[in-house]
N, C-alpha and C positions, 0 to 999 in steps of 0.2 A: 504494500500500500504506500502512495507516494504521501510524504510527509511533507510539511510545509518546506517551501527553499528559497523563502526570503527571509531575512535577518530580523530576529527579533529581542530584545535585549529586555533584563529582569529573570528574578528567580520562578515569579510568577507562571511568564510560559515556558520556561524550561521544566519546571513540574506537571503543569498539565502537560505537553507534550509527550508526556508518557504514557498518559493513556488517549493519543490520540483515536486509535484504532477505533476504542470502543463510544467516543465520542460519533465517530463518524458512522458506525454501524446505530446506535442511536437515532442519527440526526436522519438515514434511509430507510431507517424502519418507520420513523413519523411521515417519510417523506411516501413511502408505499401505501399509508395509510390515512389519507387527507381525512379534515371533518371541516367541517363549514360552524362557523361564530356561535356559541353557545349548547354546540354539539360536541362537543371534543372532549368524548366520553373517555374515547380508547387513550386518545394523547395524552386526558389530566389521567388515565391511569398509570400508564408508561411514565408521565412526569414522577408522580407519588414513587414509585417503584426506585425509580433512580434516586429520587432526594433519599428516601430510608436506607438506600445502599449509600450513599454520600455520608450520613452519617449527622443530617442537619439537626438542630434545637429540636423546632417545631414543624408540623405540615396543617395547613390548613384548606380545606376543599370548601368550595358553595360558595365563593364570595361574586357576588358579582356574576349568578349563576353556577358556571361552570371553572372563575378563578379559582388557582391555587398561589397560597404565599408559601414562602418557607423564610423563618429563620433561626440565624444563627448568630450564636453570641460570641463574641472577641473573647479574650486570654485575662481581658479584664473588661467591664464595664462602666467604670466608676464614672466615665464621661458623662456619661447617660446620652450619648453621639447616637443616633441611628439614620444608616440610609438606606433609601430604595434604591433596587437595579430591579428594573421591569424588559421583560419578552411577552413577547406576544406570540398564540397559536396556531389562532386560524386558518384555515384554507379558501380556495377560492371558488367558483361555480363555473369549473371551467376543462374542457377536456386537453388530456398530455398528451404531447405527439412524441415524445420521447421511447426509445428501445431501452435503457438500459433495464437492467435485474432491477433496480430498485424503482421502476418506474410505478404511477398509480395505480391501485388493483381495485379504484372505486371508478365506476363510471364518471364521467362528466364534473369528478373532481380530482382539483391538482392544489399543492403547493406551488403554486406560478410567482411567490414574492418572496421565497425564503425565511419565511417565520419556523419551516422547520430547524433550520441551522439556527436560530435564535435561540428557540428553545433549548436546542443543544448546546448551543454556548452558555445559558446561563447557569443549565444543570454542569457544567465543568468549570465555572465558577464556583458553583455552590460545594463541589467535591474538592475541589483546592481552601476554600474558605476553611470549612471544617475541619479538613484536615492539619492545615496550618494555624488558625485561627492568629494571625500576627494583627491583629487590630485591638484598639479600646472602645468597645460601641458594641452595636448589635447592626446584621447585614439584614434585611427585607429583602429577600425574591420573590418580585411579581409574576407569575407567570399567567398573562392575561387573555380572555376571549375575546371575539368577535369585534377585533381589529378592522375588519373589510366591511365598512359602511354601517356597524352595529351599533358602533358609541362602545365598545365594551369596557376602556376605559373609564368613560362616565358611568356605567351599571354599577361595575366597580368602588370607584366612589360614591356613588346613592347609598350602594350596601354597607358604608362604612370602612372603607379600605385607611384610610389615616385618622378614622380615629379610633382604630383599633392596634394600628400603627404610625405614631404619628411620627414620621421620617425628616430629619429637618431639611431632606432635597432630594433629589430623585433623577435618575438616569437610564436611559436607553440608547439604542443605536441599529441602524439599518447596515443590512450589505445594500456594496452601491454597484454595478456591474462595468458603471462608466469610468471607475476608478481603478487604478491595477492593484492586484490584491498585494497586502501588506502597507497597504497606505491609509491614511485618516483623516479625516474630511471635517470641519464644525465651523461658524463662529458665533459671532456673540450678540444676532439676535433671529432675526425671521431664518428660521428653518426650511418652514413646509408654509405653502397657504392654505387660506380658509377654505372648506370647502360647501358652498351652497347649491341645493337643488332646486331650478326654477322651471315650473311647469304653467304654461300659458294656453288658455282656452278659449278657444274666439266662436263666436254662435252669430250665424247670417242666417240667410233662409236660400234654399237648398231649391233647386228647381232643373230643369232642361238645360244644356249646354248648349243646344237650337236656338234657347231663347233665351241668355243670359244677363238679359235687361230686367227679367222678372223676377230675378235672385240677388240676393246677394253672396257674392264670390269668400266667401273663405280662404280656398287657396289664394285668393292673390293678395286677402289681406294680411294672409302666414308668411307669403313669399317678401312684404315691404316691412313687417317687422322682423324677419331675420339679416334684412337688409339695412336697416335700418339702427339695429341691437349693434351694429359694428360702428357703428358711430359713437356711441358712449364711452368706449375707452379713448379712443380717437380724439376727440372734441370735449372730453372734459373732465378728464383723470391728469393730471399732472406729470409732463414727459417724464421727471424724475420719479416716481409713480410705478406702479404693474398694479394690471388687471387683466382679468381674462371673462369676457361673454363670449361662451360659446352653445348655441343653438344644436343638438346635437341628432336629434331626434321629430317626426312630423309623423302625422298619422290623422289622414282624410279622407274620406271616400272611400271606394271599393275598386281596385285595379281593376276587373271587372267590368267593370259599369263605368265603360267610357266617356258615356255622354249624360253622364248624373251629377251634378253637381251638388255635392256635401251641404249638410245647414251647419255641420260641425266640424271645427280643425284641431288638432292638440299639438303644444309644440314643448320638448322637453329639454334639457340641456344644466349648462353648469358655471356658476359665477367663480372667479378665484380673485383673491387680494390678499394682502399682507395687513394693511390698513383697515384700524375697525371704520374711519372717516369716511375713507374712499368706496369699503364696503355699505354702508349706507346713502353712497350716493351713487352706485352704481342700481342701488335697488330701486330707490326713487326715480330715477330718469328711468330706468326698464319700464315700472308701473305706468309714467307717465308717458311716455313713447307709446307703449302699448294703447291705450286706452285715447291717445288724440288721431292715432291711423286706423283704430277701426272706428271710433266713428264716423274719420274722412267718409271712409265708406260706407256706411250704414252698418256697420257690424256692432258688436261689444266684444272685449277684451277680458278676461281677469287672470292678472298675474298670484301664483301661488309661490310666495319666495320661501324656503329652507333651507334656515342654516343649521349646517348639518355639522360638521368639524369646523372647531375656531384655528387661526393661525395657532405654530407651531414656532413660541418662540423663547429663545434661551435666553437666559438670565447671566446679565456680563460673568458673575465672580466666578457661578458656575462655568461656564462656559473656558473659562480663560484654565483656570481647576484642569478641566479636562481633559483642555487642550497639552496642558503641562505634565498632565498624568498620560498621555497618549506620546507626548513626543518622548519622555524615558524611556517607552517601549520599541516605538520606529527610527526615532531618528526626527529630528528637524526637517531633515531634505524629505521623510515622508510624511508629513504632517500638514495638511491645508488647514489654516486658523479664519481664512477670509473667505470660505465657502460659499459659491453663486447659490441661493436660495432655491428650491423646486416650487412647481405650481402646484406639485401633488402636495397630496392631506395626508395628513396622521390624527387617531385618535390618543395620541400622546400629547395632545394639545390640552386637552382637559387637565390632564394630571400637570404638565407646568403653570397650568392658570392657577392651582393650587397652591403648588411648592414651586421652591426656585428647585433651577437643576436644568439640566441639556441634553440635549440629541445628539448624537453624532454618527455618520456613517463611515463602514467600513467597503474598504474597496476589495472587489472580487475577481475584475478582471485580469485577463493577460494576454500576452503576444499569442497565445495556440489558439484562441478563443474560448476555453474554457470557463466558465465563470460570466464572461461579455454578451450574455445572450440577456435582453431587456427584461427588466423585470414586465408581468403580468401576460408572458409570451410560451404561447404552448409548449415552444422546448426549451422554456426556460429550467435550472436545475443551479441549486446552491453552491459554491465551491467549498467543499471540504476542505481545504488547504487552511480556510481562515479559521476554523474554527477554535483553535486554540489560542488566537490573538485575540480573536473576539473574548472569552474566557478569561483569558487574561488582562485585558480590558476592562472590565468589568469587577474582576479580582481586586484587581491595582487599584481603582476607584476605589470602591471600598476600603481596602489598608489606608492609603493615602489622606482619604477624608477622615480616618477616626486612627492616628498614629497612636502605637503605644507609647509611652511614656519614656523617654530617653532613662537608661539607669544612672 
């Protein structure tokens, strides 16, 4: 089995690296075995299994449905220090076009985002923590649900996740495919953007396509509000600014029924910002767009906006922490501190709206292509290689935030 072959410094991952093997045998057996966001029966079992062979404090199941935490307590306490390291499990609603042995044995669902190597990393975290126990505090492993548009993070928290543990910061981290693995990715604020669902419904009146004076057209008042939605970032979002309206989806009429024209149009799609400002004012000019172009035409409009995921965004001291606990393990020359922000969402936005603490991704890619295949892409597959950086990552956080006590 090929073992990681870029350079990683700490005692951290030279200790997990010895059981990489079985980290990796783990992290494809989750992967053969996808569950979708508050189903992930078999995973919290397979997790519970591993954490009780780890060796950790405590396990706890049912939070937040289907969460499980674990923890474990340092060499000492006295600090009364506790952090979170949160993973996430879920899988996707999506079919693998992948060969290999360990590919999915569920129809129509895959691990396409790498939550299963998360989960594996932080159960090899949790098995180094224990075993070493070199900190003053107590460690929090989150290992969380229905990541993939569920909120499970926030369920999580509804159920009491910190004040049952109340952490004074909290961390996670993605693979990044775009990054070559062994590299580290963060800075020190917008991570990921908001992400909102807008579904727009316009109602005319539906008639002959012979006689299309006697209706009113829906489609063509679908076709000037999607034309028109690209003008709001355009014309009045602030060039130093990002937003995203994108229209993504329509559904009218009856392919069919050539010459029928619709009384009904539905059009669905998805807002993104960093900016809670900008995000209500891209919501307002939508509502208001919407609703002055169907009437041009005799139609009505109504916009239904949800926000679903808020930004995702780090908290400087955390952030900078991170970065400093990341660059002892890579190296400076592989560590990005100024990282260009994504438009995608994470429900790890909730849990920083809470506590301070940061994201950071890890890079997966490489020159054979291995690893570089996009995330949410049928033959996408995690790269084993990182998995004991990541682990170690995650380890080292933890030490680091709660030192023992110099003698």
């Amino acid at each position: 089995m090929q073992v990681p072959r870029f350079k990683v410094g700490g005692r951290a991952f030279a200790h997990i690296r010895q059981y990489y093997p079985e980290l990796v045998a783990l992290r494809r057996d989750l992967h053969a075995h996808p569950e979708l966001g508050f189903e992930e029966v078999y995973t919290g079992a397979r997790v519970k299994e591993a954490l009780n062979v780890c060796g950790v404090d405590e396990i706890h199941d049912g939070i937040g449905r289907t969460g499980i935490v674990a923890v474990i307590r340092g060499r000492s306490t006295a600090s009364g220090s506790m952090i979170g390291l949160r993973a996430d499990m879920d899988a996707l609603p999506m079919t693998e076009d992948n060969e290999f042995p360990w590919r999915s044995a569920k129809s129509g669902l895959m691990h396409g985002c790498g939550h299963d190597g998360h989960t594996a990393m932080l159960i090899g975290a949790a098995r180094y923590l224990a075993a070493t126990r070199n900190f003053d505090g107590t460690a929090v492993l989150i290992f969380q649900p229905g990541e993939e548009g569920l909120a499970g993070a926030r369920v999580m928290m509804e159920d009491g996740l910190f004040e049952r543990f109340p952490v004074q910061s909290v961390y996670a981290m993605h693979n990044w495919p775009a990054m070559k693995a062994g590299t580290v990715g963060l800075n020190s604020g917008a991570m990921m953007a908001a992400a909102d669902r807008i579904t727009i419904e316009i109602t005319g009146r539906g008639g002959h396509g012979a006689h299309a004076y006697q209706g009113v057209d829906v489609v063509l008042v679908a076709a000037h509000i999607i034309t028109a939605a690209q003008s709001i970032v355009a014309r009045n979002v602030r060039p130093l600014q990002s937003a995203v309206v994108s229209l993504c989806a329509m559904q009218a009429g009856d392919l069919g029924a050539f010459s029928v024209m619709p009384g009904k149009a539905t059009l669905v799609g998805t807002v993104r910002t960093f900016d809670h400002t900008v995000q209500n004012l891209v919501e307002q000019r939508l509502r208001d767009l919407c609703s002055a172009i169907a009437l041009g035409f005799g139609a009505t409009a109504t916009v239904h906006y949800e926000r679903i995921y808020p930004a995702t965004i780090n908290t400087e001291a955390e952030a900078v922490f991170a970065g400093d606990v990341a660059q002892a393990l890579v190296g400076a020359e592989n560590l990005v501190r100024d990282l260009e922000p994504s438009m995608g969402a994470e429900d790890f936005s909730f849990m920083l709206q809470n506590k301070p603490g940061a994201y950071l991704r890890l890079g997966q890619g490489n020159e054979a292509g291995m690893g570089s295949c996009g995330l949410h892409n049928s033959r996408y597959d995690f790269n084993d290689e990182i998995l004991p950086l990541g682990a170690a990552l995650h380890a080292s956080l933890a030490e680091q935030a709660m030192p023992l006590p110099a003698l």
